[in-house]
N, C-alpha and C positions, 0 to 999 in steps of 0.2 A: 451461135456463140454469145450473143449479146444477152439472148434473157440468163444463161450458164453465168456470165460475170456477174451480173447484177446481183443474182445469186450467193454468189460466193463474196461479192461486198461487203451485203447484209450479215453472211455469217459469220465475215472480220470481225465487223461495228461492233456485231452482238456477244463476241468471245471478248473484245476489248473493254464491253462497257462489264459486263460480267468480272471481268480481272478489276475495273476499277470499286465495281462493289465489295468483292470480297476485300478485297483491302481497306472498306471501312470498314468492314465488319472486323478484321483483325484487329483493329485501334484500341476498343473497349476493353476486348479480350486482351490482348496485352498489358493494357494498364492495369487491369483488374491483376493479372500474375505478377507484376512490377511491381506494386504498391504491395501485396500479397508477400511478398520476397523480402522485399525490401524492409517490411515491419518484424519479416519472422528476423532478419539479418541485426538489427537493431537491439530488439527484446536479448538474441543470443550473445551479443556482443555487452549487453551489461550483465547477464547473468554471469561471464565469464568472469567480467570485471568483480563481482561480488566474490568469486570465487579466491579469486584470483589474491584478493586482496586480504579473505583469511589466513590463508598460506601465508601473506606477507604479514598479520598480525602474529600467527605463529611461528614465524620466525623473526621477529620485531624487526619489520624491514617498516619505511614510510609506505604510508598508507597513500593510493594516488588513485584519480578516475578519468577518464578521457570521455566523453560525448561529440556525440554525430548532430552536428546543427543544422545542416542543410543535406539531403541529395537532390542531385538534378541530373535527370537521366531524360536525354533525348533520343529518340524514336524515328529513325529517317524508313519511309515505306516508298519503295521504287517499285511500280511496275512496269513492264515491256509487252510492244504485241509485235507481230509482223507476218506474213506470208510467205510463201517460199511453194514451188512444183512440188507436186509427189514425185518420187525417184523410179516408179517402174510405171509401167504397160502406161495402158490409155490413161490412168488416173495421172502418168506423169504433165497433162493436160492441162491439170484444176491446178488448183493453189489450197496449200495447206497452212491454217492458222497455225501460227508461234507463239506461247506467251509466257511471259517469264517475269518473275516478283525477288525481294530482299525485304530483309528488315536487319535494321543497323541501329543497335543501341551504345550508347556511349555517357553514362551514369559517370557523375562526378562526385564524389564527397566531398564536407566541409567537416575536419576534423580538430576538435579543440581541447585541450586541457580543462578541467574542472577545478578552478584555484581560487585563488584570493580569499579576503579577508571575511566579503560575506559567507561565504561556501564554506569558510575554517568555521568561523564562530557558529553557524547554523549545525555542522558537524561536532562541535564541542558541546554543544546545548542540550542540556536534556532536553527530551520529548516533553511535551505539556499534556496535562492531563484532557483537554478536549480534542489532541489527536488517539489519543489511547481509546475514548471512548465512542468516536467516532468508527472506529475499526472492531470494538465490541457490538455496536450497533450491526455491522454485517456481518454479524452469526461467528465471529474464530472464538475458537474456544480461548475460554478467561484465563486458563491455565498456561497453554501456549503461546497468551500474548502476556503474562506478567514471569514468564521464565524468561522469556527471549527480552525486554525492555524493562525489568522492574531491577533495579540496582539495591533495593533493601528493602524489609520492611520493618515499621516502627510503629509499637506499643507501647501505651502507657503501662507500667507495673510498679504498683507500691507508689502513685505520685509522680512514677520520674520514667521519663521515655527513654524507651529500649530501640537497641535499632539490630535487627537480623541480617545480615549479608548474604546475598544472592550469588555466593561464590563457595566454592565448593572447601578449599582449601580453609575457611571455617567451616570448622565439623558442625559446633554448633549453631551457630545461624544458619547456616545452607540448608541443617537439615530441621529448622522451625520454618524457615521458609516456605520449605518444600509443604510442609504438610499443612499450613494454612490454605497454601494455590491451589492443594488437594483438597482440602475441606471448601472451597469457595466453588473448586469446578463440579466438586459432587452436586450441589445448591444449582449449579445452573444446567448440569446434566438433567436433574429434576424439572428444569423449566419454570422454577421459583426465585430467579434472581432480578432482582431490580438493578435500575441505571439511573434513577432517575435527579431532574433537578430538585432540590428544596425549597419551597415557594411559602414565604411566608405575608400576610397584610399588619406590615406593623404601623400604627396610629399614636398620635401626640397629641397633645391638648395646649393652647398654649394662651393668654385672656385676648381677646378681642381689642381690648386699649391698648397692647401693643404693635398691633401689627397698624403700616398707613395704608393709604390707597393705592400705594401703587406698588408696597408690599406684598399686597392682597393677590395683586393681579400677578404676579412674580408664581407665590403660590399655588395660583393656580394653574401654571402650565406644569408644575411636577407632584400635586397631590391632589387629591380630593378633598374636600375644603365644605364641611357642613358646621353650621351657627348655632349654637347651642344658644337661644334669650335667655333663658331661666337662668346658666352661669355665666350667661354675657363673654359665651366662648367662639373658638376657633375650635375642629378638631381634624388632624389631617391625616387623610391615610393613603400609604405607598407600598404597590405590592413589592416585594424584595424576591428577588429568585438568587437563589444561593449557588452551590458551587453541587456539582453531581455526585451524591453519594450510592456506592454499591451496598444492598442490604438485601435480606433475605425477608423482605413483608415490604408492602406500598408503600412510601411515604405518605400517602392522602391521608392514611389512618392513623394519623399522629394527632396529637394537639396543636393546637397553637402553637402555646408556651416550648411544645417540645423541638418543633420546627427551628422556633426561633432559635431555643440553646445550639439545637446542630447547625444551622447556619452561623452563628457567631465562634462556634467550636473549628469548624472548616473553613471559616478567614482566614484564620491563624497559619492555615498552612503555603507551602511553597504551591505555585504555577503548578510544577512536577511530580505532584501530591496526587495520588490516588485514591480517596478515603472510601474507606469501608464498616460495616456497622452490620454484626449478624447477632440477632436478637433471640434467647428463648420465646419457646410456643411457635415455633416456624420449622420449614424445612432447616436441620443442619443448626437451629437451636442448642441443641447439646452439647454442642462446642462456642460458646458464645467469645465471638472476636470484636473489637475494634479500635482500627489505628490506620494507617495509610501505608501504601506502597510509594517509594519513591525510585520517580522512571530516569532509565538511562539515557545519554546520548547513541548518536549511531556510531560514534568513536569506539566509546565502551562496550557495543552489543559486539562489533568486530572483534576488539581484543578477546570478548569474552569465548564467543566460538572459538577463536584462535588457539586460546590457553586451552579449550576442552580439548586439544588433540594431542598433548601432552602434558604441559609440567600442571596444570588445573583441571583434571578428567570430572566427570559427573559420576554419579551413583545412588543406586537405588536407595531410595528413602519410602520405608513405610508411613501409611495412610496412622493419621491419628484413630484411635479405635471409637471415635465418638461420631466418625467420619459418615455420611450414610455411601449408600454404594454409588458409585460412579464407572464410568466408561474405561479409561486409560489412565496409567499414570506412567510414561514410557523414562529411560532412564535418562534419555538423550534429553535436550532441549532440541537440538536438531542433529542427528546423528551424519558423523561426516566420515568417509573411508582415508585414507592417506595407505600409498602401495609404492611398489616400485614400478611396477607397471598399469597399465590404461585399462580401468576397472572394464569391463566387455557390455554389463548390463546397469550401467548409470546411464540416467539419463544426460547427463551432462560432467564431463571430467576435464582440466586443466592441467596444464604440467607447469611446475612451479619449484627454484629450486632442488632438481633433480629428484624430485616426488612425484606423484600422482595428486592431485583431490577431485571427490567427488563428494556430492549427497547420495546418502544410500538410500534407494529408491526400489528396493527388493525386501521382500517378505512383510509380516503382518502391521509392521508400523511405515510402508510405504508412504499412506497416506498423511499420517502425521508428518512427515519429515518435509515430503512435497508442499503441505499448507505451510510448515515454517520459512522455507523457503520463499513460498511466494509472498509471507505478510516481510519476509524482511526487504524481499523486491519493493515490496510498498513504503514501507520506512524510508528504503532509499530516495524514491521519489517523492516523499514527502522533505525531505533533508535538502535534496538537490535544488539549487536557482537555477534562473531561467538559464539554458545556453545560448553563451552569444549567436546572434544567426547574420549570416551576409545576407546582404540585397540580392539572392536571385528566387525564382519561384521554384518550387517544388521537386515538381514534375512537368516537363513540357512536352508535347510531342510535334515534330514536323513529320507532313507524309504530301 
């Protein structure tokens, strides 16, 4: 009987040490599903909120957003072992391993209002033109992001600046609007559209007997600074980078002189200025434009979806016929459903106000509708300040 127990010791130890492995092994994998859950939980919980909150621009309720500042979900992992007789014949003799495990989670939120005065005035504020083209830069179409954020655009004509309205309920701005964002998306459908900055070296002269020594040295930490003997000169020169114009040829292949005019032409405009410049002898030439779009706040994109679901709908506006061909020109900015009941094949619907909303995310403009969706997720989080967060950590786990 003595070597039989020793036996069955070891094969306690070894079921017990076994149970204490897998339960690290559970740790990883858990947190890996936790963290996994917990960001899908988050992401769905503002998409709602966006949703949520057209409904309440279409029906002029206050606009509001809640954010999640903290979770902290703890992880308690209990194992058990023990032994016990088998119940029949001779095996009732030995001793049979026991072992038995838990896991107990207990996730806490930190859930806070999104208010005050920075959050209002950042929500009021138009978009700046270096967020606009930061989001051009990762490939969304130009069209889709000066429907959804461009609040007007404005042309000079006869001398005197025009301004278009990006609202439907003008017939006629909504629908020059439309067909410039079409003639610019054709251009970049072609893969012929510039973003770029305007960099000009502009240089001064100014005589040498003016400036002193310590002048001199002042000078030289903001220009370049060569001594002309023969005119007993100064001459300085400072590269200038201008404000980002969209055009349809390089800027490089300009002049000087021409660089210059357009950077001192696009000073003149607001932060929220879009400026654009489509030249003959280029793709979309044929239509030669320029003037700037001016961007909305995230206030106004809300209202604007909101209005499109009733008293301010969209509608199709044809392509200018100078237009070259292009991809889509969909009627929606972002096509939204409103039902009485819970759309079956959205991806995502809310009940608001005894209605349904959804984005319509079925048939051939699915994919448009989903991209606007998700740049106006990004708007948002470019909009939103930090949320407050309490003193605790993350994610903890005890085991």
């Amino acid at each position: 009987m003595g070597p039989r127990s020793t036996s069955r010791t070891r094969f306690t130890l070894a079921g017990l040490v076994c149970s204490l492995a897998v339960s690290g092994c559970l740790s990883p994998i858990t947190l890996n599903r936790a963290v996994t859950a917990y960001d899908d939980s988050v992401t769905d919980a503002i998409s709602r909120q966006l949703l949520i909150n057209i409904a309440r621009a279409h029906q002029h309720q206050p606009i509001h957003f809640t954010g999640v500042s903290n979770i902290a979900a703890t992880f308690d992992f209990r194992v058990s072992a023990g032994a016990t007789p088998a119940l029949t014949g001779e095996a009732s003799k030995a001793l049979m391993p026991i072992f038995g495990g838990s896991v107990a989670e207990n996730p806490t939120f930190s859930i806070v209002p999104i208010e005050g005065e920075e959050f209002t005035k950042r929500l009021l504020t138009p978009f700046q033109e270096t967020k606009f083209i930061l989001l051009l830069r990762q490939r969304y179409d130009i069209d889709l992001m000066l429907r959804l954020m461009a609040q007007e655009l404005r042309i000079k004509q006869n001398g005197q600046e025009v301004a278009y309205r990006n609202t439907p309920a003008d017939q006629t701005g909504y629908e020059m609007f439309r067909r410039v964002v079409t003639h610019i998306s054709a251009i970049q459908d072609a893969n012929q559209l510039y973003a770029e900055p305007l960099v000009y070296n502009r240089t001064w002269t100014i005589p040498a007997n003016a400036v002193t020594a310590e002048g001199f040295q002042a000078l030289q930490k903001e220009y370049l600074v060569t001594y002309s003997q023969k005119d007993n000169t100064y001459t300085l020169r400072k590269q200038i980078t201008g404000r980002i114009v969209i055009t349809n040829y390089d800027p490089d292949t300009l002049s000087p002189e021409e660089r210059a005019r357009l950077i001192d032409e696009t000073e003149e405009g607001q932060l929220n200025d879009v400026s654009f410049d489509i030249r003959p002898g280029h793709v979309g030439g044929d239509y030669p434009l320029k003037g700037d779009f001016r961007l909305r706040s995230f206030n106004t994109i809300l209202n604007f979806l909101g209005r499109s679901l009733g008293e301010d709908p969209e509608y199709h506006v044809e392509q200018d016929p100078r237009t070259p061909a292009f991809y889509e020109n969909p009627v929606h900015t972002m096509e939204l459903l409103l039902s009485d009941g819970a759309p079956s094949e959205a991806d995502l619907s809310i009940q608001s106000h005894g209605k349904y909303y959804a984005v319509n995310t079925t048939g051939p403009l699915a994919r448009w509708n989903r991209e606007a969706f998700q740049l106006l997720y990004l708007l948002f989080q470019m909009t939103v300040t930090e949320v407050p967060r309490v003193g605790v950590p993350s994610i903890t786990i005890a085991k």
